[in-house]
C-alpha positions in Angstrom: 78.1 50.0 -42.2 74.1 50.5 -41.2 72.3 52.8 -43.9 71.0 56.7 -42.4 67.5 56.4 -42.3 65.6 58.1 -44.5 61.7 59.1 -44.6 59.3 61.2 -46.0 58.4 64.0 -44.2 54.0 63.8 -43.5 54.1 67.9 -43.3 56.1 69.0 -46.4 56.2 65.5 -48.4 60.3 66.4 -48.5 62.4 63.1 -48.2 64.7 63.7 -45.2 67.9 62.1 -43.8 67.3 63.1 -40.5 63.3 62.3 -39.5 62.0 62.6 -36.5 59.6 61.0 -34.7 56.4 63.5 -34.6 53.3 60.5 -34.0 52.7 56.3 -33.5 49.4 55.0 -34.8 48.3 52.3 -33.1 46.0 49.9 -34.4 43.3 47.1 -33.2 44.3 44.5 -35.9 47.7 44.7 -37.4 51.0 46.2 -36.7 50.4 50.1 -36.1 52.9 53.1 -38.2 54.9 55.6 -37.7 54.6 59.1 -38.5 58.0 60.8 -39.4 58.5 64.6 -40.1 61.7 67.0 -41.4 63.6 68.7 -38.5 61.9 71.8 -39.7 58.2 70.9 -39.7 58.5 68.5 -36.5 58.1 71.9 -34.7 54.7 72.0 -35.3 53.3 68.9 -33.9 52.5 68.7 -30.2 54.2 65.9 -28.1 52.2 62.5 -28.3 51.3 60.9 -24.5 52.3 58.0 -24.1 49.6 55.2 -23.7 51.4 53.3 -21.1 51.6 55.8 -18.6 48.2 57.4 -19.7 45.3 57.3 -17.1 42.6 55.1 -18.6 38.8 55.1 -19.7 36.5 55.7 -16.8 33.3 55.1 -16.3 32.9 51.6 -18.0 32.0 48.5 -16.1 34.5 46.9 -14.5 36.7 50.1 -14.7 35.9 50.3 -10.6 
């Protein structure tokens, strides 16, 4: 039987059964994180976008 997971909340430092998902750092060099918070604080961080469907940089070369 698979283990609940449990994380650290990053609002209230509270370790929680039941994290959700409120951020993903990605990174150039290395695997990236994620950011976990209690179903009480998530509430209080915006939804992320989500890189692959975000428009991109304009206004560089070769960006035409």
């Amino acid at each position: 039987m698979p283990r609940p997971p449990v994380r650290m909340c990053v609002r209230c430092e509270v370790t929680t059964g039941t994290p959700v998902v409120v951020a993903v750092v990605h990174q150039n060099s290395g695997p990236g994180f994620v950011v976990y918070a209690c179903q009480a604080c998530a509430v209080h961080y915006p939804p992320q976008p989500d890189v692959f469907t975000a428009p991109g940089p304009s206004g560089r070369a070769g960006n035409e």
